[in-house]
C-alpha positions in Angstrom: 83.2 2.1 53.1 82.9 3.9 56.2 85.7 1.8 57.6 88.3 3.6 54.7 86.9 6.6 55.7 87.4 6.7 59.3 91.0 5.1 58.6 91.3 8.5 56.2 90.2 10.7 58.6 92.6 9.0 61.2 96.1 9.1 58.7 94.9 12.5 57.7 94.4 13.7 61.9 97.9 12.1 62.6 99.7 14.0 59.9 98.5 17.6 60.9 99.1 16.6 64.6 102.5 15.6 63.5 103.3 18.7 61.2 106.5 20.7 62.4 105.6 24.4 62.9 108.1 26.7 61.7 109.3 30.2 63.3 111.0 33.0 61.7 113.1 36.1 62.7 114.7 39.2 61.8 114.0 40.3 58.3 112.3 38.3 55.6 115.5 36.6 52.6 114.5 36.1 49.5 115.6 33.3 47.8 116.7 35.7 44.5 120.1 34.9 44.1 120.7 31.8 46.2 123.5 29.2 44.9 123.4 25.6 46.0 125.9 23.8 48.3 127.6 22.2 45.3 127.9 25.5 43.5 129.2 27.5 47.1 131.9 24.8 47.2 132.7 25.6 43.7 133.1 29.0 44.2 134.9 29.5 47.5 137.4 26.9 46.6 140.9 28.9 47.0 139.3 32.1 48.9 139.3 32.6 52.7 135.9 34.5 52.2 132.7 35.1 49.8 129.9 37.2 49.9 127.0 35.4 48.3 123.7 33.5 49.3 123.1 29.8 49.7 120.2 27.8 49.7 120.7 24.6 51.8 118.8 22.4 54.1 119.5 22.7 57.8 120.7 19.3 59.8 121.4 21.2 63.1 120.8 24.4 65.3 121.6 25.6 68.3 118.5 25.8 71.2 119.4 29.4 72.5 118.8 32.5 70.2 121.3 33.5 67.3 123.6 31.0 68.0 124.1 28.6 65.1 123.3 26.4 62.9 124.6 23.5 60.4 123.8 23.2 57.0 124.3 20.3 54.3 126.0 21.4 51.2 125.6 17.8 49.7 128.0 15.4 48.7 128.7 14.8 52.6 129.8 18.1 53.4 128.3 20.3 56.2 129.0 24.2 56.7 128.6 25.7 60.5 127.0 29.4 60.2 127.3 31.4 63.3 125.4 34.4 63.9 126.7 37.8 64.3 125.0 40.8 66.0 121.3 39.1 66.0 
């Protein structure tokens, strides 16, 4: 028994070392609102621009501050978003 235990404590040490911290800047967005990538890609289609908010996980970013960043909008499609006046 203590043997699980110690192998419990061990996984369980290892994952919190592991866990990713996450920063944030500029003001708080709420996620009121947001469309997915499939639903952007619907709605853009024909127009050069669109005011609206996605909600899509992040594959890429830039090191330096406000630079930019890649997004997945699923179905094997990636969006870059660059940054302006940050």
């Amino acid at each position: 028994m203590k043997l699980y235990t110690f192998f419990f404590a061990l996984i369980l040490s290892a994952s919190t070392v592991n866990a990713q911290k996450m920063e944030s800047f500029g003001a708080k967005i709420k996620a009121d609102g947001a469309v997915d990538g499939a639903t952007f890609l619907k709605q853009i289609d024909g127009k050069d621009s669109l005011a609206i908010k996605i909600s899509a996980p992040i594959v890429d970013v830039c090191q330096k501050k406000g630079c930019w960043m890649n997004v997945d909008l699923g179905d094997g499609k990636q969006m870059m978003v660059r940054f302006k006046d940050y």
